[in-house]
N, C-alpha and C positions, 0 to 999 in steps of 0.2 A: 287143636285136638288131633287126635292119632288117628288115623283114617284106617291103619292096619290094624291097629287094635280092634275098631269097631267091627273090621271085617272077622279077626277071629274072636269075638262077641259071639258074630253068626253062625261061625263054624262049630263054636262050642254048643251053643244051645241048639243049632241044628241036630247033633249028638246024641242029644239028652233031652228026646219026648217030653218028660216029667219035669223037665224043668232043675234049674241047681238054687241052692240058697246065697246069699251073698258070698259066706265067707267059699263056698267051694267055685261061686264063680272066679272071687278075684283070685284063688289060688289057681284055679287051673290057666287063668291070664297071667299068674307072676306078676300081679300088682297091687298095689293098695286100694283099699277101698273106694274113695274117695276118686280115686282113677280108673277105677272099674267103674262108678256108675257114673262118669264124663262119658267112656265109651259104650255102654251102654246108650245114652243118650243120643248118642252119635248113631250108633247104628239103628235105632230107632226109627230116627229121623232117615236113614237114607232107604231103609228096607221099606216104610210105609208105602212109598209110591211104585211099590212094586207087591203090595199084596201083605205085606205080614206084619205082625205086632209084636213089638217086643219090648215085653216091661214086665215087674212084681205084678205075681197074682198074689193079692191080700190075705186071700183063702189058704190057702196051701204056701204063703212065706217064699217062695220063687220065682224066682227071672225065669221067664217064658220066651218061647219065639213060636207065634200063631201062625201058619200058612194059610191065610183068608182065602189063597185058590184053589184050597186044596177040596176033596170032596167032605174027607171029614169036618171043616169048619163046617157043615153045613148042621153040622149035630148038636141038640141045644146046650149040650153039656158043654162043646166051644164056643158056641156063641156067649153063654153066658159067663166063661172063662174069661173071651177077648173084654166082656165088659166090665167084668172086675180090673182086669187092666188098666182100660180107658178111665173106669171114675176113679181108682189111684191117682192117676198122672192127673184126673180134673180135678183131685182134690190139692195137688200141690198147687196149680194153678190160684184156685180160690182163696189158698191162704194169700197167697204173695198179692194178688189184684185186692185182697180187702186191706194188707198191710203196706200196700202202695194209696190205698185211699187215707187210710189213716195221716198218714204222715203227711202227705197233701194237703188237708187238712187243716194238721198243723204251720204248715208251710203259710197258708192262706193267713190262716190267722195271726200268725206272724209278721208276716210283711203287708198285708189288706191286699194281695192279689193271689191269681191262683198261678202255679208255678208253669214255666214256659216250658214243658218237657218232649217238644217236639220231636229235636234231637234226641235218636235213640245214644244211649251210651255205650251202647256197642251196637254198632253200624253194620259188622258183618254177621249179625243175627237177622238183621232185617233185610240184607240183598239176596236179589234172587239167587237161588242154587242153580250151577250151571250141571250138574248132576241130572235132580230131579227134573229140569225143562226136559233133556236131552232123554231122562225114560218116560216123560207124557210125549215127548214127538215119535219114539220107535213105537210107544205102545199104540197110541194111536195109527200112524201107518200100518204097523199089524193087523191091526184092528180095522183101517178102511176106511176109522173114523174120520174123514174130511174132517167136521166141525171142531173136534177134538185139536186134529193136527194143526189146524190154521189160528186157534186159541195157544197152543203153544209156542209157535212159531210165532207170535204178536209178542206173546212174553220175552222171546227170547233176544229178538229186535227190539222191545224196551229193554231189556237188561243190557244189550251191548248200544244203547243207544243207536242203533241203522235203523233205516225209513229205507222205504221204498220208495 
C-alpha cells in the first residue's frame, strides 16, 4: 500500500472538519475509489495509535478524521460521531467473520475435518508494525509510563526477535 497516500488521507481530511464524501475524497487524492479506501485503511491504521479516527460516518455519508485528543472529542456529539465509525468498520468485520464461518463449515463438511487455517494468507497483516511499536515507546517515554514503555520495548524485541 501507499504510505504517502495515506499520509495525504490525513492531510485532506485534516482540511475538512465536516468531513468529504467518497467521490470528493478520491478526487481530491486523484484516484480511484477502490484506492482511495486501501488508503484510507491505511491511514486508519497508522493514525489510531496516535489518537484519531478515521473512517465513514454512516450518518452524514463521510470519511472523517476524529482527534480523540483533542478537547472537543470530548463533546457527545464526537463521541457519538467516533462511534458511528467504529460500528461501520465492526460491521464489515461481522460480515466477513460470519462469511468465513460459513464456508468453514462447508469445508468441514466436505472433507470430515475442520480446515487448518493457521497460516495467515497474508502474513504481513499479521506482523508487528514497526511504526506503531515505535509511537507506543515515544508515547509512553513521554508519558513516564515505565509499564507502558517496558511492554513495548518486549514487543519490539519479539518482533526483531533480540532477548536480553
Amino acid at each position: 500500500m501507499d504510505l504517502e497516500l495515506a499520509r495525504e488521507v490525513f492531510r485532506v481530511l485534516a482540511r475538512t472538519p465536516e468531513g468529504m464524501t467518497r467521490e470528493e475524497l478520491a478526487a481530491a487524492l486523484r484516484v480511484g475509489d477502490r484506492q482511495m479506501r486501501d488508503a484510507v485503511a491505511l491511514a486508519a491504521e497508522k493514525a489510531a495509535p496516535m489518537g484519531y479516527i478515521i473512517g465513514m460516518d454512516p450518518e452524514t455519508n463521510r470519511y472523517v478524521l476524529l482527534n480523540l485528543n483533542a478537547s472537543e472529542a470530548r463533546t457527545p456529539a464526537k463521541k457519538r460521531q467516533a462511534k458511528r465509525v467504529l460500528a461501520y468498520i465492526r460491521s464489515y468485520f461481522e460480515t466477513t467473520y460470519r462469511r468465513y464461518s460459513l464456508m468453514a463449515q462447508a469445508y468441514a463438511r466436505a472433507y470430515g475435518e475442520s480446515p487448518d487455517v493457521s497460516q495467515p494468507a497474508q502474513p504481513s497483516l499479521f506482523e508487528a508494525d514497526p511504526d506503531s511499536i515505535l509511537r507506543r515507546v515515544v508515547l509512553a517515554w513521554d508519558r513516564g509510563d515505565q509499564a507502558a514503555l517496558e511492554a513495548a520495548l518486549r514487543e519490539a524485541r519479539e518482533a526483531m526477535r533480540v532477548w536480553r
